[in-house]
C-alpha positions as CSV (number, residue, x, y, z in Angstrom):
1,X,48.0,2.1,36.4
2,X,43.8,2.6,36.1
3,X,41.8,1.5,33.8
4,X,38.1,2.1,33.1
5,X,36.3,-1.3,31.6
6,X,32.9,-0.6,29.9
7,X,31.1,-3.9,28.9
8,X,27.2,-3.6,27.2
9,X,25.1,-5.9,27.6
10,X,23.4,-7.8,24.4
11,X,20.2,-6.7,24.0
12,X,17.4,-8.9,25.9
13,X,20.4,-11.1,27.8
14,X,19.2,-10.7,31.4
15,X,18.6,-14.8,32.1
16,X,22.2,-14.9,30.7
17,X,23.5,-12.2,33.1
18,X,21.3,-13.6,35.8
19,X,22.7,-17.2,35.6
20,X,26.0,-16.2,35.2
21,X,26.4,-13.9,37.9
22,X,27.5,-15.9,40.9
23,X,30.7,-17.1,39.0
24,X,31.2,-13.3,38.1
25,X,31.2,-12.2,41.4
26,X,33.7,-15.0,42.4
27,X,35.7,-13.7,39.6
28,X,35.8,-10.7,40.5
29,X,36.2,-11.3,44.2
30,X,39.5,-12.8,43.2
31,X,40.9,-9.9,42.0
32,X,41.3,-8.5,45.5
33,X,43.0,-4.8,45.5
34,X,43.1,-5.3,41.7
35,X,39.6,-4.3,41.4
36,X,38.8,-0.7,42.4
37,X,35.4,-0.3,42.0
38,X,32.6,-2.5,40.1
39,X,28.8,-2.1,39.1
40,X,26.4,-2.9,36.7
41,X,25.1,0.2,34.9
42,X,21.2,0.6,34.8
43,X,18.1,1.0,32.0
44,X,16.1,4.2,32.4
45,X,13.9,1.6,35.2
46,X,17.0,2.3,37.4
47,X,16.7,-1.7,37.6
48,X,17.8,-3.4,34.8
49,X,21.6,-4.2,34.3
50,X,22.4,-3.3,30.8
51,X,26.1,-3.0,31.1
52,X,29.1,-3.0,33.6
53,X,32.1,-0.6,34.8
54,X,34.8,-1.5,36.4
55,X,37.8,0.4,37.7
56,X,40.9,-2.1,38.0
57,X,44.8,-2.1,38.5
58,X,46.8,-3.4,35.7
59,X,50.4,-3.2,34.6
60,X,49.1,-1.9,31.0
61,X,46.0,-1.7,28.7
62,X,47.0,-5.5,27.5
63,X,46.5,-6.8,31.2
64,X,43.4,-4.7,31.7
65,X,41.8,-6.3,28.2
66,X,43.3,-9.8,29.7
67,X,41.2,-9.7,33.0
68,X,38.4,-8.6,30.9
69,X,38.3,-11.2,28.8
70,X,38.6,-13.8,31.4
71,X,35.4,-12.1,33.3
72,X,32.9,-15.1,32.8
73,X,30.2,-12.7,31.5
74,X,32.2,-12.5,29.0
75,X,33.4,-15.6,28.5
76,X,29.6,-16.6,28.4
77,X,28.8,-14.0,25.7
78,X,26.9,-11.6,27.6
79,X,28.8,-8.5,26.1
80,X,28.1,-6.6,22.6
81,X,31.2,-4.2,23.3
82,X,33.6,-3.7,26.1
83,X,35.8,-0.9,26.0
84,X,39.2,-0.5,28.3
85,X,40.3,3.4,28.6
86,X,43.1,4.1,30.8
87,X,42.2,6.3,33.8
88,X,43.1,8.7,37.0
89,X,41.4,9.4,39.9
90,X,40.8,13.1,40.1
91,X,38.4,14.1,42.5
92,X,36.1,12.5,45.2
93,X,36.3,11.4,48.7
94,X,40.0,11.1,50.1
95,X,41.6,12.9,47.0
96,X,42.9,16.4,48.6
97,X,43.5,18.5,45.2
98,X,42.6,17.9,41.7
């Protein structure tokens, strides 16, 4: 099953989200085909990262919350919220019908 992750960003956190990001990246390198798709979300600058989505593979919400959680953005504090929504694929490049 899908699931959406939506993390925000702590207001005026970008050294933190700077230095942390090489062990995010690993981290979410290790996932292989459990991770779908993963970004940070921009301010209105279209530069700054004020936030994160991820699409990722999990067994159930409790799984999704659990790789979440073990993100080291996370784990560093980086995050007011983060939000886990289940989700489907409906449209976009190699989907034939909705």
């Amino acid at each position: 099953m899908l699931f959406m992750v939506l993390n925000t960003d702590k207001a005026d956190t970008g050294s933190l989200r700077e230095d942390t990001r090489p062990p995010h990246v690993e981290y979410l390198k290790s996932m292989g085909e459990k991770l779908r798709l993963a970004g940070p979300w921009l301010a209105e600058d279209n530069q700054t990262a004020i936030g994160s989505l991820w699409i990722v593979e999990a067994a159930d919400k409790a799984a999704a919350e659990a790789l979440a959680q073990a993100d080291p953005f996370a784990q560093a504090g980086l995050f007011e919220s983060t939000t886990v929504f289940p989700w489907r694929r409906a449209l976009g490049a190699g989907i034939d019908s909705y």
